[in-house]
C-alpha positions in Angstrom: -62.4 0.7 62.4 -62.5 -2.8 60.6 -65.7 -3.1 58.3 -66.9 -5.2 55.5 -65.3 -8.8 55.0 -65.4 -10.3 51.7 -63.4 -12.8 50.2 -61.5 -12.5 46.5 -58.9 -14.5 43.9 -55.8 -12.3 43.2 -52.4 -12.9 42.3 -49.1 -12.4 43.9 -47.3 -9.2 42.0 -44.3 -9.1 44.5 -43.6 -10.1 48.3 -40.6 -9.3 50.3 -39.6 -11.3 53.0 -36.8 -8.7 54.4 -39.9 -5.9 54.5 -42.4 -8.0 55.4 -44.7 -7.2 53.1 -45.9 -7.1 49.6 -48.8 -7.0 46.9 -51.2 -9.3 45.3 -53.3 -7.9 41.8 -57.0 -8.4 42.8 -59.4 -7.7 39.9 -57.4 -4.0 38.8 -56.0 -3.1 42.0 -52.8 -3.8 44.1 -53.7 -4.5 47.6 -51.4 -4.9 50.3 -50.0 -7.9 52.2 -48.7 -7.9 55.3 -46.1 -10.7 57.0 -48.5 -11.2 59.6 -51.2 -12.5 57.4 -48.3 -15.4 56.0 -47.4 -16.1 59.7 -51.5 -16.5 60.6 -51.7 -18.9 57.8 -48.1 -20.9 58.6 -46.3 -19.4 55.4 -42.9 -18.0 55.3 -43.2 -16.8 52.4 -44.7 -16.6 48.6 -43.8 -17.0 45.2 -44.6 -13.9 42.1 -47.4 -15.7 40.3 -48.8 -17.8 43.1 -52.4 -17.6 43.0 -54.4 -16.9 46.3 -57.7 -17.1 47.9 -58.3 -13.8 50.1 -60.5 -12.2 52.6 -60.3 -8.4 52.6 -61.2 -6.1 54.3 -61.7 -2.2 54.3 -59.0 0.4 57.1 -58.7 3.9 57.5 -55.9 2.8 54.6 -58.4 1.7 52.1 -58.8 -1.9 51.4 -56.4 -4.3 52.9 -55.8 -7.8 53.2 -57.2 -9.7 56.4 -56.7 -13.6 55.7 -55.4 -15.9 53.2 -57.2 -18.3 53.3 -55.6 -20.9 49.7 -52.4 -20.6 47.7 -52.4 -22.3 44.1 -48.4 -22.4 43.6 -48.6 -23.0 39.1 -46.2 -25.8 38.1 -43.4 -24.0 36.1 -42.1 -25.7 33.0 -38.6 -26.4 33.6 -36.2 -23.5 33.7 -34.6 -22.7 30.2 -31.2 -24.8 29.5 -28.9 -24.9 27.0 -25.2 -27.1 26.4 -23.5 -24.1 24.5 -23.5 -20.4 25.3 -25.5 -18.0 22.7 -24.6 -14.7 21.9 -24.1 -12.7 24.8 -24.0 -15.3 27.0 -20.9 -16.7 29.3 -20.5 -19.8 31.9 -21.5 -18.9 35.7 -21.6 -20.8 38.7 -23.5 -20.4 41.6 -21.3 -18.7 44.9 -24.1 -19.2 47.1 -27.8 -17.7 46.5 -30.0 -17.0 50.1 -34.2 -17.3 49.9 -34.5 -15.0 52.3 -32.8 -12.2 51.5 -33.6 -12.6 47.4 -30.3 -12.3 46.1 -26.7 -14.1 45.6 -23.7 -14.4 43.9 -22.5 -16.1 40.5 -18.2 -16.8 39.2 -19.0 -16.0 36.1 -15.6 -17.2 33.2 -14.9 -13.6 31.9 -15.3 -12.0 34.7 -13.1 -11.3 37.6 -15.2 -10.1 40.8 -18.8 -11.5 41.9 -21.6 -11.1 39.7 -24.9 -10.0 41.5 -28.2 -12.2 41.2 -31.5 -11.0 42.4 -34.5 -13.0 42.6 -36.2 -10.6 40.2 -33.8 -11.5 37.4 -34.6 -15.5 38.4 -38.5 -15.2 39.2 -38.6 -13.7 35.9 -36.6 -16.2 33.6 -38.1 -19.3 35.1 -36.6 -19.9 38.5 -37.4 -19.8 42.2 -34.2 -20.3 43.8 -30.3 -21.3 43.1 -28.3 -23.9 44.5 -24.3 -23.8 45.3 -22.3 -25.1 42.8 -25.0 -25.0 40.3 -23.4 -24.1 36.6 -25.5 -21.6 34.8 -25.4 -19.8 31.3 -25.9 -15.7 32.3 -25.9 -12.2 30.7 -24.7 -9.7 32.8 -25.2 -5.5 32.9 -22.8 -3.1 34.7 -24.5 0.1 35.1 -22.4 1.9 37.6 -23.6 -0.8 40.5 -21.1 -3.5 39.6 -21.9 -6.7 37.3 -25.4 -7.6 37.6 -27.1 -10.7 36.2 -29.8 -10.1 33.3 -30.9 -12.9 32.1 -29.8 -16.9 33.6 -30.4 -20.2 31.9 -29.6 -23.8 33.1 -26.3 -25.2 31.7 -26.6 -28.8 30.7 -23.1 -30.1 29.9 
């Protein structure tokens, strides 16, 4: 039973397109997002950060959310760059990278087989996305999984 509409500001923690769902942080609390509240508003998907207009409403699940009803997508200051590698740091270029799925592939100089990207890793260092071809500056992890990358900056050359 569906009861009590209201309508709240909240931000997006996480969404995954491959799930179909996701969470945005309303006042202290998580709430859940579901695919079929992007589709009723004509979104594919959403960025971690964009800000959102809501109505919510209360399930046998707790509260939920029925509508969005406005997305404020902030304007990010360029992604990080750099001519020169720091410490830690090696040239990469972008394999391919695919939206949907969150995660691609980098040639990195030192480094024989694929390195790993993740949307995560590039939401959280300034990015949205990756384009083929692109040169990059990255750190890279290995734990057990295969090379992962940590940390990615722009290379200007």
């Amino acid at each position: 039973m569906v009861t009590d509409i209201n309508v709240k500001d909240g931000e997006l923690v996480w969404y995954n397109e491959r799930k179909g769902h996701g969470f945005v942080k309303i006042d202290d609390i998580e709430v859940f997002l579901h695919r079929s509240t992007l589709d009723r508003f004509g979104l594919v998907r959403l960025l971690t950060g964009d800000k959102v207009t809501v109505s919510l409403t209360v399930n046998e699940h707790g509260e939920v959310i029925q509508d969005l009803l406005r997305v404020d997508r902030p304007v990010n200051p360029a992604p990080p760059a750099a001519s020169e590698p720091a410490d830690g740091e090696m040239r990469a270029v972008v394999k391919f990278f695919n939206d949907i799925r969150g995660y691609g592939f980098v040639t990195a100089e030192d480094i024989a087989e694929d390195v790993f990207v993740h949307s995560r890793v590039l939401n959280d260092c300034g990015f949205h996305s990756l384009i083929q071809g692109q040169k990059l500056l990255i750190k890279v992890d290995d734990a057990g999984k295969g090379p992962q990358v940590q940390a990615v900056r722009l290379l200007n050359e």
